[in-house]
C-alpha positions, -999 to +999 in steps of 0.1 A: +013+268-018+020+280+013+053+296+030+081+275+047+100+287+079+139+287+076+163+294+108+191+308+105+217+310+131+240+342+121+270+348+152+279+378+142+243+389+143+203+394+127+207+393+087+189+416+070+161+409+047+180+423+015+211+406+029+195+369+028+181+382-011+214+391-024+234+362-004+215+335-018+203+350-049+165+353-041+138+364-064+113+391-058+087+375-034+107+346-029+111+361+010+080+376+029+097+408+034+068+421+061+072+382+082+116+399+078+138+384+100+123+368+137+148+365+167+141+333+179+168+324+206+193+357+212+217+335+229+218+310+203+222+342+173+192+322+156+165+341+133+134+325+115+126+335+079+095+328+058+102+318+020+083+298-007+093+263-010+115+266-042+136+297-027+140+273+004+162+247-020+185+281-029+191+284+012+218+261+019+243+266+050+278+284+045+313+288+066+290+319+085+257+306+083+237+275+100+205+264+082+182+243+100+144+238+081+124+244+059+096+237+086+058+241+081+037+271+089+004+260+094-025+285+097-032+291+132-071+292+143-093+282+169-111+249+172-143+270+186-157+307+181-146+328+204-165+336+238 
């Protein structure tokens, strides 16, 4: 099965990848550690994070942390071979 997105809006800044694995009690490959943490809005203190549908259950919002998601990542290709 394919990963899920998760954003995370953090105000007092980016979490780390190990932070999000020890905060929410994450498994080995649970998180795509290379995918790590993506700024999405800087003004908005929101990050995306990849996980696998089971891990996405363990993610749940907190006094600090905003969870919005999971949300699909679909594989991206083109409709037609390239020129």
């Amino acid at each position: 099965m394919s990963k899920v997105m998760l954003t995370i809006r953090a105000p007092e800044g980016a979490p780390t990848v190990p932070e999000i694995v020890s905060r929410y009690g994450l498994q080995p490959g649970e998180i795509d550690e290379q995918f790590g943490v993506i700024g999405i809005d800087p003004k908005d203190h929101a990050y995306t994070i990849l996980v696998e549908p089971s891990a996405a259950q363990k993610i749940q919002p907190d006094k600090k942390w905003e969870i919005s998601g999971p949300f699909s990542n679909p594989k991206i290709e083109p409709f037609w071979p390239p020129q």
